[in-house]
N, C-alpha and C positions, 0 to 999 in steps of 0.2 A: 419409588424415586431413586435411579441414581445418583449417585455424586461423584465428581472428580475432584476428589480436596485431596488425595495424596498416592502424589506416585510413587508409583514401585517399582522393580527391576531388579537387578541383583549387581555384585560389582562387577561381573563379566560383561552384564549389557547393560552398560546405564542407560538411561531417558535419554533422547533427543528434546533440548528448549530451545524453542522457536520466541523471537522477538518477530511478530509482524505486524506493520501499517500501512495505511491507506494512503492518500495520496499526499505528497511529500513536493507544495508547490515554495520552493523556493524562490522563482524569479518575478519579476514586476515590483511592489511595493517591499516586499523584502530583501530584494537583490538591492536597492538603493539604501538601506542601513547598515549594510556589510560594508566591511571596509574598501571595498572597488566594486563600487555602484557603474552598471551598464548605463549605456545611452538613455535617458529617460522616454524619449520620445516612443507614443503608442501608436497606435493606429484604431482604435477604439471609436464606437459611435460617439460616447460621450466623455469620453476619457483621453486624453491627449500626452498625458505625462502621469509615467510611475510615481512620482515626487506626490500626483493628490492623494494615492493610496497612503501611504505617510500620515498626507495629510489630516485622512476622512479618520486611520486608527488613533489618532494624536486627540482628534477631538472628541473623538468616542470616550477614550480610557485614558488620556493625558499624553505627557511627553515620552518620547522614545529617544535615548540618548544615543547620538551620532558622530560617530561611525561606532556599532556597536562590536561586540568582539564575537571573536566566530562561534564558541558556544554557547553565546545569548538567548540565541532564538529557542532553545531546547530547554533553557530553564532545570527543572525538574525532573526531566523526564532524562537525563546523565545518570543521575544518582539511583532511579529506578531503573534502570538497564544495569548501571552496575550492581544494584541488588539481585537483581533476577537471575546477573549472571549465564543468558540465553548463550545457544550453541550457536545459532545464527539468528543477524538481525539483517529485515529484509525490510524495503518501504517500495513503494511506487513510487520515482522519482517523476512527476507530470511539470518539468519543463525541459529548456533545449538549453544545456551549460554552452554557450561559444560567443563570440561577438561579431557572428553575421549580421548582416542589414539585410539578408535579403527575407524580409517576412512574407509570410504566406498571406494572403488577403481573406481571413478568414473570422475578423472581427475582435478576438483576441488573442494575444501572443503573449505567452509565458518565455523569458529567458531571465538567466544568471549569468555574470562576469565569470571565467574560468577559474579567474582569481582568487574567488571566493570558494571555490571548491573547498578549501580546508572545514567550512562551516558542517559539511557530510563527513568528511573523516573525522571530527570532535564528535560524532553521537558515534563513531568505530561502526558503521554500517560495513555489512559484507554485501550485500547483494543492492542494487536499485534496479527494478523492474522498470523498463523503457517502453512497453507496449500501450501507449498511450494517448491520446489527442491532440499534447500540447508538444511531448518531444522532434515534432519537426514541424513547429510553430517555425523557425527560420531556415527553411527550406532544408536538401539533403545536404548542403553543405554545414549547417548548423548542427545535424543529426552527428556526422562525420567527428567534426568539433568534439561534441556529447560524448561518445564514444573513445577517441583519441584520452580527451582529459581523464575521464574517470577511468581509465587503464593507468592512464600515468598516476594516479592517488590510489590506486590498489584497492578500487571498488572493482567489483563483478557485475556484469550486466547481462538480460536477457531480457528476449522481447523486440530488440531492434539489432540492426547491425547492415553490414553492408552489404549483406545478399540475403536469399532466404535461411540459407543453411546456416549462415551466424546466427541471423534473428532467432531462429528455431532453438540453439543448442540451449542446454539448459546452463545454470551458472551452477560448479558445484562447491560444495563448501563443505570442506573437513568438520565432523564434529564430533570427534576422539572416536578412540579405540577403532573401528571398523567402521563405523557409521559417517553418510555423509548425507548433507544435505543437499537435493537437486531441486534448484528451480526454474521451472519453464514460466512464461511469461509469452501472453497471448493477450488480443483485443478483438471486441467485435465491434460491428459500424455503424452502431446503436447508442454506442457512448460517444458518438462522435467524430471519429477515426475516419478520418475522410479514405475513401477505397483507393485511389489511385495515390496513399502512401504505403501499402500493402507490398513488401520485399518480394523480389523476385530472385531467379537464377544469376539473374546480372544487372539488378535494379539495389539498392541500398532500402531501407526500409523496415516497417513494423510487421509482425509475425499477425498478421489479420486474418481472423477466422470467417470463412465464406458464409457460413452457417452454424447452430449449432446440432446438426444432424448425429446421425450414427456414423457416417460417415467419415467425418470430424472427428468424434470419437476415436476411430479405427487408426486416424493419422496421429492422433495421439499415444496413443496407444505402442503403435512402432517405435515413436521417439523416446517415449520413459522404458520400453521394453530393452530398446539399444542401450540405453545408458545407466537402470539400474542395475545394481550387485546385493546378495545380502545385506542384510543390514542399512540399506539406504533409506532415505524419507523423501519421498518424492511430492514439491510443492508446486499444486498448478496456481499461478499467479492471474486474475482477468478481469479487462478493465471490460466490464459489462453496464449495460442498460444507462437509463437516464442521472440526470442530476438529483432531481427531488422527487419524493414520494417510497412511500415501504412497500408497495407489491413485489411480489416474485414471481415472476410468471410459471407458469406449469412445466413452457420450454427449458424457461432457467434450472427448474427443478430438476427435470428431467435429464439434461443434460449432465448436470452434476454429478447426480447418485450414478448415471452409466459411462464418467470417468473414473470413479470408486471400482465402480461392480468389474470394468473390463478393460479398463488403462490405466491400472495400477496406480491410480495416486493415491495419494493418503490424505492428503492436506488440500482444499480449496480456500485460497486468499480471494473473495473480490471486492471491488472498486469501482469506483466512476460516481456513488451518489455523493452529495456533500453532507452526508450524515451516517450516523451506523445501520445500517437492518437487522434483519434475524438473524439467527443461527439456527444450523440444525447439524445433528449430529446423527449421521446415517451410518450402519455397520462398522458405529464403534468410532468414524473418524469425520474429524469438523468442516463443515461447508459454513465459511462466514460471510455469506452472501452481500456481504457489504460493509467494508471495514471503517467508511469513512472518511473521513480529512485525518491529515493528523497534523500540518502547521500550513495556513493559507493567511493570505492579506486582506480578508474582507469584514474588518470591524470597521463598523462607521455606514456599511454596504446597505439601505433600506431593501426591503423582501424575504418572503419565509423564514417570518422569524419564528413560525413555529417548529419550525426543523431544528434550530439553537445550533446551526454549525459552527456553533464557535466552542462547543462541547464535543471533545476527541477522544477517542481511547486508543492505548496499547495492548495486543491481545497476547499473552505469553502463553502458548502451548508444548506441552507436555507430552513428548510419546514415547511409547516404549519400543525401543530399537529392533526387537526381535521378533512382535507381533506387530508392528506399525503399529497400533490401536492407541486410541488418546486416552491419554490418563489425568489429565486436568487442562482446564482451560480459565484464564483466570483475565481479566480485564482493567487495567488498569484508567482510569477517567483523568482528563486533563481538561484545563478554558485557556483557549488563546485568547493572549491577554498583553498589548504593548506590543507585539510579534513575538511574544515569547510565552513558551509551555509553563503553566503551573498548575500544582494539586487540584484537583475539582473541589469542592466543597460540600459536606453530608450532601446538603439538600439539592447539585448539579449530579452527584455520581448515584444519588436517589431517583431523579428526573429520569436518566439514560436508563438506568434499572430495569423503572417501569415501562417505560419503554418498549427498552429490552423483550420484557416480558410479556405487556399486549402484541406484541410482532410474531414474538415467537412460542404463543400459547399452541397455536395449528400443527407447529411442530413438535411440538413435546419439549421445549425447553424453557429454564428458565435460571433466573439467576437471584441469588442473593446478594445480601449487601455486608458485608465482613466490616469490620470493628474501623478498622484504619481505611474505610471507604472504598475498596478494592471490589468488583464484580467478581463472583465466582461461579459458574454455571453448573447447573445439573439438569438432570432431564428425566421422563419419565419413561418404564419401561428400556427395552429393545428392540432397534429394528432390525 
């Protein structure tokens, strides 16, 4: 068995620590607790106003005090970033920050008041991946919006923008001495991504992968080869596959490990289910095939409730700047709870665990459960 329980390096190359999560849905029922709640009005089959989501988590878990402060909704999870102390924190941001009306007729729409943007600069995110389903929930003038503001709060974004070549660029992010961290951020049209939102030369839009061929790969490949230098950490960011359910497909698989083996990345974040999946750790470096939620409006929401997505993790990894190769990977468990993040409890961050662990026995991995309830993974063997 190996273990990643303590990195090493030396003081010339310290580790690269990564804060990443999954998707990061601010708008709809928790855009309306912030202090500049958007237009309520939805378009929903059965939903017609953000104000019921409020409603449905008010009578689930009680009251939600309103207008709440902007770093309400993170609870717990401030003081555990500040402990981690990560080089860069990255989320999947899946809604559209602007206050277009023009929504897409596509049965649900995620957005946040602009306004509220501060509620993203209180967890000090560097990166929000925009390659998503929901970010041009109000059309490309909402996307436009999206972009504009989080420039102006001095987030970074990748994954969308207003041609291809923006979408495409990575977001990079200093993280001391020589080392940076680069995030590219992609979607496929599987998690929903409707195809004619896919960036062009002269179209606005999300960086939508055709397929996940070799091909693919090869276009990858150019893009991290252009832009990394020594010492860089190259993190491919994708919002893949369905909502619910823990298979990996073989494609998923495969596609993975031959952006490792031949497009230079180190790190695979993905996203799209509304719960955690596997892990696996191929040639040293982590594919987290599905990070998760990490704060959504759906307490009160009847359906799969054996999923528990109201059970979230933070993933803080660990690499070493000069091998790329991971040197720990540790998992922090959160319950959203009132719209806001708190500590899991032994027996929720034991649930995910185990989890964890039937998921990812096929892969050689697994995790234990550390004293103050924190995941920490190992794995067997080398591939």
């Amino acid at each position: 068995m190996t273990s990643y329980m303590t990195p090493r390096g030396s003081a010339e190359t310290p580790p690269v620590r990564l804060a990443l999560c999954g998707d990061v849905m601010t708008g709809r029922g928790i855009d309306q607790v912030l202090p500049h709640p958007s237009n309520a009005v939805l378009y929903e089959p059965y939903v017609t106003s953000a104000v019921d989501y409020v409603a449905m988590a008010e009578n689930a878990n009680g009251r939600i005090p309103q207008p709440v402060d902007f770093s309400y909704i993170w609870g717990d999870a401030v003081e555990e970033l500040d402990r981690m102390a990560p080089s860069a924190r990255v989320v999947n941001l899946e809604t559209s920050v602007t206050t277009s009306e023009d929504h897409v007729p596509k049965g649900i729409n995620y957005r946040m008041h602009p306004a509220n943007t501060p509620c993203l600069t209180a967890l000090k995110l560097d990166c929000c991946v925009l390659a998503n389903n929901h970010v041009m929930d109000w059309e490309r003038s909402g996307l436009a919006e999206t972009l504009a503001t989080l420039r102006r709060a001095g987030i970074k974004t990748t994954g969308a923008g207003r041609n291809l070549s923006e979408a495409e660029e990575p977001a990079i992010i200093e993280a001391g001495g020589d080392s940076r961290v680069l995030v590219f951020g992609v979607g496929t049209a599987d998690s929903g991504i409707p195809r004619d939102w896919a960036a062009t030369d002269t179209q606005a839009g999300v960086a939508l992968l055709r397929n996940l061929s070799q091909s693919t790969v090869d276009r990858i490949a150019e893009r991290v080869g252009a832009a990394k230098r020594p010492g860089d950490i190259a993190v491919l960011s994708i919002h893949w596959g369905g909502n619910w359910g823990y298979r990996i497909s073989q494609e998923q698989q495969i596609f993975a490990r031959r952006l490792i083996d031949s497009a230079a990345v180190d790190v695979i974040q993905g996203h799209s289910s509304h719960h955690p999946k596997a892990i696996e750790i191929y040639r040293d470096k982590p594919i987290l095939y599905g990070c998760g939620e990490f704060l959504n409006d759906y307490e009160g929401i009847a359906g799969h409730e054996e999923f528990r997505s109201e059970l979230v993790m933070m993933y803080f990894a660990v690499i070493d700047s000069s091998t790329r190769k991971l040197l720990r990977l540790q998992m922090t468990p959160f319950e959203i709870r009132r719209f806001r993040l708190q500590r899991a409890t032994h027996h929720d961050a034991t649930w995910l665990g185990d989890t964890l662990n039937r998921e990812g026995k096929g892969l050689g991995t697994q995790m234990i459960l550390s004293a103050d309830n924190r995941l920490i993974l190992q794995r067997r063997g080398m591939q």
